[in-house]
C-alpha positions in Angstrom: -10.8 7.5 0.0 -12.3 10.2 -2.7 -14.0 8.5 -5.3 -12.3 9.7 -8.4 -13.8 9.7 -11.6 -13.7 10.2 -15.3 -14.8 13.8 -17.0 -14.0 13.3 -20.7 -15.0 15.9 -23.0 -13.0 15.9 -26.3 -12.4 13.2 -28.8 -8.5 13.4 -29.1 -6.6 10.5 -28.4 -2.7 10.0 -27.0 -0.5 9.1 -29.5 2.7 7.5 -29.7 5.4 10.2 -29.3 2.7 12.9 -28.5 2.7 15.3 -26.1 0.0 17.9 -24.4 1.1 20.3 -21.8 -2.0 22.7 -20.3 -1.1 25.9 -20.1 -0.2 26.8 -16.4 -2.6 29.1 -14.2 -0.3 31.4 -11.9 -2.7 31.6 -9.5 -2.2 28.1 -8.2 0.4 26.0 -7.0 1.3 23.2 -9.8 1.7 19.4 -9.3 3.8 18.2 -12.4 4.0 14.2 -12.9 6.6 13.9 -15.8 6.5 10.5 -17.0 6.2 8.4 -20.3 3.1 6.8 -21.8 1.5 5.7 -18.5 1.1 9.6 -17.3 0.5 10.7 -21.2 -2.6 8.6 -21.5 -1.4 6.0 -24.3 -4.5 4.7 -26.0 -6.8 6.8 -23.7 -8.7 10.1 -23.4 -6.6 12.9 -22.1 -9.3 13.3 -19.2 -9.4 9.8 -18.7 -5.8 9.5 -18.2 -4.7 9.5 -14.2 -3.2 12.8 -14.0 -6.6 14.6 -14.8 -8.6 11.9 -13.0 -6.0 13.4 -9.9 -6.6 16.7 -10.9 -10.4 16.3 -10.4 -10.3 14.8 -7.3 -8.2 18.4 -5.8 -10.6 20.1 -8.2 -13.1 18.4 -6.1 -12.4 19.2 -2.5 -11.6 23.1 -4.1 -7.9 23.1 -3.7 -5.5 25.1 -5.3 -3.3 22.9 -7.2 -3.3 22.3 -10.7 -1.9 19.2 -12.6 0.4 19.3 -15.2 0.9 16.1 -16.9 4.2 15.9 -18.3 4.0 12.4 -20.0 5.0 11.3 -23.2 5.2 8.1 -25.0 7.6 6.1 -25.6 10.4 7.9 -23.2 13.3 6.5 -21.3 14.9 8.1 -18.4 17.5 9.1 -20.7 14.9 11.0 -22.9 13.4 12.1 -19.3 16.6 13.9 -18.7 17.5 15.6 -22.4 14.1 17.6 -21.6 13.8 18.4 -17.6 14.8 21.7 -18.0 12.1 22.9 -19.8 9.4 21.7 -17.3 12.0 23.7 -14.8 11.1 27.1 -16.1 8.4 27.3 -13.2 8.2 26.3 -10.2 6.3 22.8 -9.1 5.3 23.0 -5.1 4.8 18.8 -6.0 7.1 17.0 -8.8 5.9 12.8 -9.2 8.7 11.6 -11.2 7.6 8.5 -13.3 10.1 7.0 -15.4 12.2 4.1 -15.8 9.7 1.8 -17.1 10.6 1.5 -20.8 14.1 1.1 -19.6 13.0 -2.0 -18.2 11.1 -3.2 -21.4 14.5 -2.5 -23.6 16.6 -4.3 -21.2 18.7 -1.0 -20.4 21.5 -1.8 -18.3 19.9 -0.5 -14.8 22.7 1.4 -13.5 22.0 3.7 -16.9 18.5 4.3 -15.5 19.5 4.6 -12.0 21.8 7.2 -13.1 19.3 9.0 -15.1 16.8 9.0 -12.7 19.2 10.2 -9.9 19.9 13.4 -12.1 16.7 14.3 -13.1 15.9 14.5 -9.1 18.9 16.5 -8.4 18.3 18.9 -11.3 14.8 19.4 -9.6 16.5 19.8 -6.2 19.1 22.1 -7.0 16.9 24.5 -8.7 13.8 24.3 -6.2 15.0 22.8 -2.9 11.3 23.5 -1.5 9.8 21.0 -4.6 8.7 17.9 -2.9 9.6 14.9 -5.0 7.3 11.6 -5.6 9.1 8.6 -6.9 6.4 6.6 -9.1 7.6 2.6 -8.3 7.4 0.3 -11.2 7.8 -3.3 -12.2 8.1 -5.3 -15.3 7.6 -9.2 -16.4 10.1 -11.3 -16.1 11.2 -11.7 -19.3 14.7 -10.1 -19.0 15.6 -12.4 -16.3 14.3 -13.3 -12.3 17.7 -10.8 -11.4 17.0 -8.2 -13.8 13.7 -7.9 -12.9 14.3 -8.1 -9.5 17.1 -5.5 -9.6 14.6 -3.2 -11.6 12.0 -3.1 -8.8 14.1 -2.5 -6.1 15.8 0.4 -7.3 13.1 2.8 -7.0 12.8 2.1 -3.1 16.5 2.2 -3.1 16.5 6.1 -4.8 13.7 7.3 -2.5 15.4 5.8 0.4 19.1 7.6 -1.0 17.3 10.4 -1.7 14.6 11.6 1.1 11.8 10.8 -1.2 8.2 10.1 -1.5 7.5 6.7 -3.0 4.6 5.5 -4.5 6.0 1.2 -4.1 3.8 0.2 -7.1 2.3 2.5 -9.8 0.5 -0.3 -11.4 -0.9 -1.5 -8.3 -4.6 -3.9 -8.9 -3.8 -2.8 -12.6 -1.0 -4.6 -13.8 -1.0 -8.0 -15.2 -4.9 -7.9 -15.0 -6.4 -8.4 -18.7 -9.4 -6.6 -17.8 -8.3 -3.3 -16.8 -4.9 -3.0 -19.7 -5.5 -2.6 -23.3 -4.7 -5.3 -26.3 -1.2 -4.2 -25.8 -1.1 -5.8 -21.9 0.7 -2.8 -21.0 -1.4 -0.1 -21.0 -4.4 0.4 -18.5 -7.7 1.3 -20.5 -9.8 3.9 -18.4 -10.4 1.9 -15.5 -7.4 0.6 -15.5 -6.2 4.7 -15.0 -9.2 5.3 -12.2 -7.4 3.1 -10.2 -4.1 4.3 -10.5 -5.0 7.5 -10.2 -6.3 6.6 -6.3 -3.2 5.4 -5.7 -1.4 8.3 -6.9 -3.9 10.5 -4.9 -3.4 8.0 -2.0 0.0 9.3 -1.3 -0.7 13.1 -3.1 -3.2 13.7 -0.7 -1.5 14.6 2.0 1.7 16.4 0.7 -1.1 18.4 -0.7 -3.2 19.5 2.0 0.1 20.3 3.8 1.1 22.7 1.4 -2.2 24.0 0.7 
């Protein structure tokens, strides 16, 4: 596995409801993960957040892909899918869809999200069949319920199943629930909390990306 790590330069920090998109370079193919405050970096360095630690790892073996990180705090799937189309004006050859999480926080009745979710990947399908589409998996505590919680997880394997999709089981995978790698907060990783995810993201980027290269 590449060892991915953290090249922060600047002193700006993620804030709640912000959002950062780099300017796209034509000249290479673009990997967009649109997500909420776990792809925007809540709490982190924008180069320490996973999406740029992912970006360094193609930057390292010199492939032409760049990252677009499409994260902003605080959104639902609902919000997800009021502003999809303007991340649709260009073409993504990769799209990591990572929402649903702060659904599952509100206690959002889960066939809301479901639905949400399920039109943000056909709005993506429809207008660029050739996009392949990552599902980021997520879980939350139990604190709605055993059934809600349970329900929760499971519908992320039950979309990329329905829908031909890439899936990424666990986003939080080694990070979650661990005091050491999330902030005060217990929700959001610190930096090394986002090194790890970001080799599990790459874990199943990897390849989609070398095929396409």
């Amino acid at each position: 596995m590449l060892s991915l790590s953290c090249t922060a330069t600047t002193d700006n920090e993620t804030q709640e409801g912000s959002e950062i998109v780099p300017e796209q370079n034509s000249e290479k193919k673009t990997i967009l993960i649109f997500g909420d405050s776990m792809t925007a970096g809540y709490g982190v360095e924008k180069e320490e957040a996973f999406p740029a630690l992912v970006q360094d790892a193609i930057d390292t073996l010199n492939l032409d892909f760049q990252v677009i990180n499409g994260g902003l705090s605080g959104e639902t799937s609902a919000g997800g899918l009021t502003r999809i189309d303007w991340f649709m004006e260009d073409e993504p050859a990769i799209f990591v869809l990572e929402l649903g999480g702060n659904d599952g926080l509100r206690g959002i009745d889960l066939s809301e999200t479901k639905k949400n979710l399920q039109q943000i990947i056909d709005k993506v399908k429809t207008k660029y069949p050739a996009t392949e589409i990552v599902l980021a998996g997520m879980q939350i505590p139990p604190n709605m319920g055993k059934t809600y919680s349970e329900e929760f997880r499971d519908m992320f394997p039950a979309l990329a199943k329905n829908n031909d999709l890439v899936l990424i089981p666990f986003l939080l995978d080694g990070v979650g629930g661990d005091p050491k790698l999330n902030q005060a907060d217990g929700i959001h990783p610190t930096p090394e909390g986002h090194k790890i995810i970001a080799k599990t993201v790459w874990k199943y980027l990897e390849p989609i990306v070398r095929e396409k290269s």
